[in-house]
N, C-alpha and C positions, 0 to 999 in steps of 0.2 A: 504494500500500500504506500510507505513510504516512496518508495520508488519509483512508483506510477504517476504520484504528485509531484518529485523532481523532475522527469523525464517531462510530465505537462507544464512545468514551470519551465522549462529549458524550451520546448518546441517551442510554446506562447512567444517566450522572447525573440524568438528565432522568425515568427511568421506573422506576428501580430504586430500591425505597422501604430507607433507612437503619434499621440497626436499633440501629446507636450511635451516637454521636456524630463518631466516624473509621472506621466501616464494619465495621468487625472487633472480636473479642473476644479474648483470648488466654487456654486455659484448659487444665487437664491434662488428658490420653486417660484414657477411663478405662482401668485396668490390664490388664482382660481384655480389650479390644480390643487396647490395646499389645500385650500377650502373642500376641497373632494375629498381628499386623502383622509386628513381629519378627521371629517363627516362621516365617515366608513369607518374609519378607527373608535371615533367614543360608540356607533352604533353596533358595534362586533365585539367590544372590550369584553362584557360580559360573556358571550357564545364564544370567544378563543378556542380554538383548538391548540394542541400540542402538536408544536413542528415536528417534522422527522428528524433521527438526528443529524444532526450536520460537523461532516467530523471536524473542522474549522470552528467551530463553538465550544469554548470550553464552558466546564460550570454544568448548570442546569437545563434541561430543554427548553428551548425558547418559545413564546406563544408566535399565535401566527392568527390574522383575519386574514379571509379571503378577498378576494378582490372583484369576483365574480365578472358582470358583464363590463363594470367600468374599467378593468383592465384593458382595454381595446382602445377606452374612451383616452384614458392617462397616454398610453401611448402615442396615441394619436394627437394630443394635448402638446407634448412634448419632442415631439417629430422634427418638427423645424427648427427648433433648437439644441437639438442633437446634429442633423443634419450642416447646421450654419457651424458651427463645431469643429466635427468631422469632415468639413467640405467634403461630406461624401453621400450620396444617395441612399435611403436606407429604407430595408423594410421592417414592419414590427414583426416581434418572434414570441416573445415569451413576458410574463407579466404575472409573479404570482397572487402577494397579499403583500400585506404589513406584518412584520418579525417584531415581535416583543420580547428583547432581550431582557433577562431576569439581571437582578443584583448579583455582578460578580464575575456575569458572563464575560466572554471577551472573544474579539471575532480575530483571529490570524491572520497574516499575510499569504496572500492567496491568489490564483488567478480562477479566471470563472471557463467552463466548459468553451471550447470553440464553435463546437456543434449547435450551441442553443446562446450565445452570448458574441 
């Protein structure tokens, strides 16, 4: 297992083209999306379910609301500012829920599938 997360951390760097200079950008939601997210977050808090594990999380298992149909919406929400970005043409793929990290937890340094990210 060990192995198979170096080897995908090694190919990633090897085939996934940068778009800054440390990979990521840090930038604000815009608002009416927050206002979604949110909105689905206090109305799910209660009904969470328990994520799968995720060997990248240590701690506790993390909750999780789904995201259901508005996951399309968010993506879509967010497209052209991913796009302006990426100066790159993109299509939506995948969009779970909200992750509710427990006290304690802590998320590793990681790359994300190729296949589905």
């Amino acid at each position: 297992e060990r192995w198979d997360a170096a080897m995908n951390l090694a190919v990633s760097g090897l085939l996934v083209k940068n778009f800054t200079s440390v990979g990521y950008e840090v930038v604000k939601t815009p608002r009416h999306v927050h206002e979604k997210l949110n909105a689905t977050l206090v109305a799910g808090f209660d009904q969470q379910r328990t994520e799968h594990k995720v060997d990248q999380i240590s701690g506790e298992v993390a909750g999780f609301v789904d995201l259901g149909r508005l996951a399309n919406e968010i993506m879509e929400d967010l497209r052209p500012m991913h796009e302006e970005w990426s100066q790159t043409k993109l299509r939506a793929s995948n969009a779970y829920g909200l992750r509710i990290y427990r006290p304690g937890n802590t998320l590793t340094m990681h790359t994300d599938k190729l296949e589905t990210h």
